[in-house]
N, C-alpha and C positions, 0 to 999 in steps of 0.2 A: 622499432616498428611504430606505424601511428595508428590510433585507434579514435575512432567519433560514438558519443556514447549519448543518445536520447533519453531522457526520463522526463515524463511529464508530470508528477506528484509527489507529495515526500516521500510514502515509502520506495519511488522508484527514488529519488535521490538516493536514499539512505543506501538501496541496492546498488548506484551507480559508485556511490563512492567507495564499498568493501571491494568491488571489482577493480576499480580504479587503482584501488593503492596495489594490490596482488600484481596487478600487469605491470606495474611500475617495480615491485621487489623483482620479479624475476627478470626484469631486464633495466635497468639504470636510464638506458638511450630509448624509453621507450617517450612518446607526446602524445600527450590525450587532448581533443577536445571537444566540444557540445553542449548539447541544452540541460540544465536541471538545476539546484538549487544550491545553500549552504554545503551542502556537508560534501556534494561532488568537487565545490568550490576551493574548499579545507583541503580536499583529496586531491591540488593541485591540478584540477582540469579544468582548463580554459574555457570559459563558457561566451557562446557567442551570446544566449539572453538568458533570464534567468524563467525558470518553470513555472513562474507564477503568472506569465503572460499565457499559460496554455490552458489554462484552471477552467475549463470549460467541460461542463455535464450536461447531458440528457440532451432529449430531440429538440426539443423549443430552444433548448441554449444556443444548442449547436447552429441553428439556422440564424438566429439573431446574431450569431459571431462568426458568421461565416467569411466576410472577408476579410476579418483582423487575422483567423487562421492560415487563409489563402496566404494573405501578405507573409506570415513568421514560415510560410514552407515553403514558399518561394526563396527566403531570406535562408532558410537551411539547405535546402538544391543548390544553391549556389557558393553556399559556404562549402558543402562536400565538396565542392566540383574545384573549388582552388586546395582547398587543405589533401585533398585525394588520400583518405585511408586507407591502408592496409584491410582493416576490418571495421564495418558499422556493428554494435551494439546497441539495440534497442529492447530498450525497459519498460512493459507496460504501454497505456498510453495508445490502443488501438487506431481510435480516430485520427489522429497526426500520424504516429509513426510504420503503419500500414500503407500509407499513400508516401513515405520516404520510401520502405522498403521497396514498392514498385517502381521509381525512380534510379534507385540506388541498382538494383540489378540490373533494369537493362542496359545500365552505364558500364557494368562488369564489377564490381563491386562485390565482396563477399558480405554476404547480411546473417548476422546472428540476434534471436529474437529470447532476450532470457525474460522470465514470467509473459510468458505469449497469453492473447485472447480467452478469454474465459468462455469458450466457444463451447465448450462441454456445457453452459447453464445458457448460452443465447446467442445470438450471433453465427449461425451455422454457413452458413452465406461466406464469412473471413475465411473458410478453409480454405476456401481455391484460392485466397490471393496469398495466403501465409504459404501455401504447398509451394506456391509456383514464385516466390519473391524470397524466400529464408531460405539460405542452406541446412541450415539448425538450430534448434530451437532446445531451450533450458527450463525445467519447469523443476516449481516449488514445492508442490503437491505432491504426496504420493500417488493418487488414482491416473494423474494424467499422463504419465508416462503408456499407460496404455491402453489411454482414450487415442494418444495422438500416434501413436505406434503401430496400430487399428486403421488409423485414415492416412497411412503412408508416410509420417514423417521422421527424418532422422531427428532422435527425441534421446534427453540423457536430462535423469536424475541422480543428483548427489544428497538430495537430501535440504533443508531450508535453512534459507540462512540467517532466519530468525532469532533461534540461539545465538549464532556469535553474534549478533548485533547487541543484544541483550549482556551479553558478555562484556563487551568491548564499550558499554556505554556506561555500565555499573563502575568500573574500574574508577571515572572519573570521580571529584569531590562531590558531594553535593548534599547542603546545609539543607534542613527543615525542622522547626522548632519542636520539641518537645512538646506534647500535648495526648491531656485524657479523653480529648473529642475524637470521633471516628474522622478519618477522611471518605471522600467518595471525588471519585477522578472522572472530570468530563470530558469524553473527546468524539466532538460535534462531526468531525470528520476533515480532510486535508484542502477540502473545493470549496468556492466561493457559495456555489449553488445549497451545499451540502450544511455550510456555517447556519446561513442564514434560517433553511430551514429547520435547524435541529436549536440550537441555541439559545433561541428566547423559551422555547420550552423545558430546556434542562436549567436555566434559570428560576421559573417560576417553582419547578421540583425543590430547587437549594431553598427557594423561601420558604417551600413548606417544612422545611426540617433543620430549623436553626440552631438543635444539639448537637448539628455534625457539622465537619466543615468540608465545603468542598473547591477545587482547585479546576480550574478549564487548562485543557493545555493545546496553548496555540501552537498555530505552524508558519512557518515563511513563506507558503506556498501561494499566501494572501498579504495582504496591505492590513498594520497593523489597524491600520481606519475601522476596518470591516468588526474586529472585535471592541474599537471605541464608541461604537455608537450605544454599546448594551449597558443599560444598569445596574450594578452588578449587589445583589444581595450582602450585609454587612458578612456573613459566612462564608462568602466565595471571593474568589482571588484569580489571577489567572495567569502562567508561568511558560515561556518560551522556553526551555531550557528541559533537559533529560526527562524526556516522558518517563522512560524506563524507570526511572529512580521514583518517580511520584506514583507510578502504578506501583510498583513495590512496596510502597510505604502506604498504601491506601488500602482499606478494608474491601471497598466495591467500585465496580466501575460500569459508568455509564456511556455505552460506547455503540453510534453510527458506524455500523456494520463497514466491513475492509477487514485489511491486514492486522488492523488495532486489535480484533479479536483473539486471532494466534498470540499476538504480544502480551494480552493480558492472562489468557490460557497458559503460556511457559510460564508466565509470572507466578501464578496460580492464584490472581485474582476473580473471584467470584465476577460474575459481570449480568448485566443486563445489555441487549443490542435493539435497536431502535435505528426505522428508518421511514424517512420521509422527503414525497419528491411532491413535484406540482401534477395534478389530476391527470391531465394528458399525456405526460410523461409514464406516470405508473398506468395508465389504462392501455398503452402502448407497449412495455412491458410485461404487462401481464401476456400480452398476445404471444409473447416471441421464449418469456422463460420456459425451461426445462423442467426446473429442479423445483425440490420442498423445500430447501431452505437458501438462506440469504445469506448466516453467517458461515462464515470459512472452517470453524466449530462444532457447528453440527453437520456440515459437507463433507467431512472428516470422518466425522463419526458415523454420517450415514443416520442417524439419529437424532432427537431433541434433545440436547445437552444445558445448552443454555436458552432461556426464555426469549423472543422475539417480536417484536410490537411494530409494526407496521403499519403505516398509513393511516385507515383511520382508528384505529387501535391505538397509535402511536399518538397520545394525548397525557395531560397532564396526570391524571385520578390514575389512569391503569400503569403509567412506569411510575406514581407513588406507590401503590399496593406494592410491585416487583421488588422496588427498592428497600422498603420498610421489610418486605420479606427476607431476600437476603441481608439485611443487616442485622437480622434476630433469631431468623429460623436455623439453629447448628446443622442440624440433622439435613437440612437442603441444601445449603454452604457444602455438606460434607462429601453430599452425594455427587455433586459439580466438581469438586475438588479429586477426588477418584476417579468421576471419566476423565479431568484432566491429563490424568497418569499417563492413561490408554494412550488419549493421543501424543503425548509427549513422545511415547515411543516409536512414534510413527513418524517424527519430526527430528531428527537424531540429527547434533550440530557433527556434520562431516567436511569441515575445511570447503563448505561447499565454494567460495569464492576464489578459494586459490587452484579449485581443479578446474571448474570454469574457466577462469584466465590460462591454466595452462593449454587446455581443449579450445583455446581460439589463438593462444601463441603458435599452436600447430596446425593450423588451419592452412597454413602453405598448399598442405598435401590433401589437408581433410581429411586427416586419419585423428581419432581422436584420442589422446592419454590418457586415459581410466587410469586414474594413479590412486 
């Protein structure tokens, strides 16, 4: 069978790729190819560009980039259209890969939508195009299965697949030197928009606490450019290579809200989340969010789990206090680390990528193998 598989960010990479290789164990004759990164790349799928030409956020972005985008979906409609898959896969990545899906289907195309629209916190508007363009959709979370179950869609939870990534990434080697200094792990976020704003201020944070060391961990989904231009504190350093292993290894982490928060929650890194956009953009979102919280962590929980600094909160003095907090206070470490528990349980690694790929290997019929 052939398969075309969209992700426009790392963790959609990272997603593309566990999927990627599953379709490929169960079936040898199977050819993947599509948009995304490294590790989809590694995972043997032909990619026609790579996801770092799609690194495009918020309203203002969006408009200033609007024909570079036009141009790359014009450039993937037509790639579908000779490659002709068996099934599309699309990871994340609403702006792009919502306006493929409406394409793809009325061409007769089977479209499967794994981590769809986060339309439960904004976005309510993408339901009619997701209802009427996906035949099924795969979700991460446990609540969405029925949010989206609720607004009519054929929806199937196995559970995140966060664990095995976690899993599968630890296994490999990886060297960090002995040392009595704390670490603290910076991850600015995986978008160009998202670097720029968070990074000179997680910076200036490293300089104020130069008994600890801290470590940035970049992504491919940007030009190493983007992190050469920063000066980087004599305590900070900054490493392309196994997040997983550096949040492991790190006391606390300083982390622009996304998936990095689940990742540092399995980890059971203590974390702080921080998030900041340009005026307009957040004044614009305020209008349209649903929900209290931002991170994936406490959306989970349903509760404040971990601390959250936003916008104009989100400054240098108040993620130091947060920081110096969690680095001293046991007794509030401890209490962070217990709700971790909770949710861990609610996150249970269930082979979720090889039931996926089985549930689209059968898609002939559209019946789907809850194996």
């Amino acid at each position: 069978m052939k398969y075309y598989i969209i992700a426009g960010e790392k963790s959609g990479d990272q997603h593309g790729a566990g999927l990627a290789r599953q379709l490929l164990q169960i079936d040898g004759q199977t050819v993947i190819r599509g948009i995304g990164g490294d590790a989809m790349k590694l995972a043997d799928v032909t990619l026609l560009f790579h996801s770092r030409e799609m690194g495009v956020m918020g309203f203002t972005e969006v408009v200033s980039h609007l024909f570079r985008l036009n141009r790359l979906v014009r450039r993937c409609k037509k790639d579908l259209i000779s490659f002709h898959p068996d099934a599309i896969i699309l990871i994340d990545s609403a702006g792009f890969n919502l306006r493929i899906a409406r394409f793809a289907k009325k061409r007769g195309f089977k479209v499967f939508y794994f981590i769809p629209p986060k339309v439960w916190a904004w976005g309510k508007w993408r339901l009619k195009s997701l209802r009427k363009n996906v035949n099924h959709i795969f979700v991460t979370l446990p609540f969405e299965q029925a949010f989206f179950a609720q607004q009519g869609f054929e929806v199937t939870y196995y559970g995140s697949p966060i664990g095995e990534q976690i899993d599968s990434d630890l296994q490999r080697p990886f060297k960090n030197k002995e040392c009595d200094r704390k670490l603290v792990v910076l991850l600015p976020g995986s978008r160009y928009q998202e670097i720029t704003k968070h990074l000179s201020l997680m910076l200036e944070v490293a300089d104020l606490n130069r008994e600890s060391d801290f470590v940035i961990c970049g992504v491919d989904t940007v030009s190493n450019e983007v992190y050469n231009k920063y000066h980087l504190p004599p305590n900070t350093s900054i490493s392309f290579d196994s997040t997983f292993s550096w949040l492991r290894n790190s006391h606390v982490a300083i982390v622009a809200s996304g998936t990095a928060t689940l990742e540092a929650c399995l980890l059971r890194i203590p974390q702080l989340v921080i998030y900041k956009t340009g005026w307009f953009n957040y004044l614009i979102a305020r209008l349209f969010i649903q929900v209290k919280f931002i991170s994936l962590v406490n959306l989970i929980a349903d509760k404040r789990i971990v601390q959250e600094l936003l916008q104009s909160q989100c400054n240098k003095k108040s993620i130091d206090l947060e920081l110096n907090r969690l680095m001293s206070d046991d007794a509030y470490r401890n209490n962070m680390l217990k709700s971790y528990e909770k949710i861990a349980k609610l996150l249970p690694k269930q082979n979720t990528y090889r039931k996926i790929a089985l549930d689209i290997k059968e898609s002939g019929s559209l019946k789907f193998a809850q194996v």
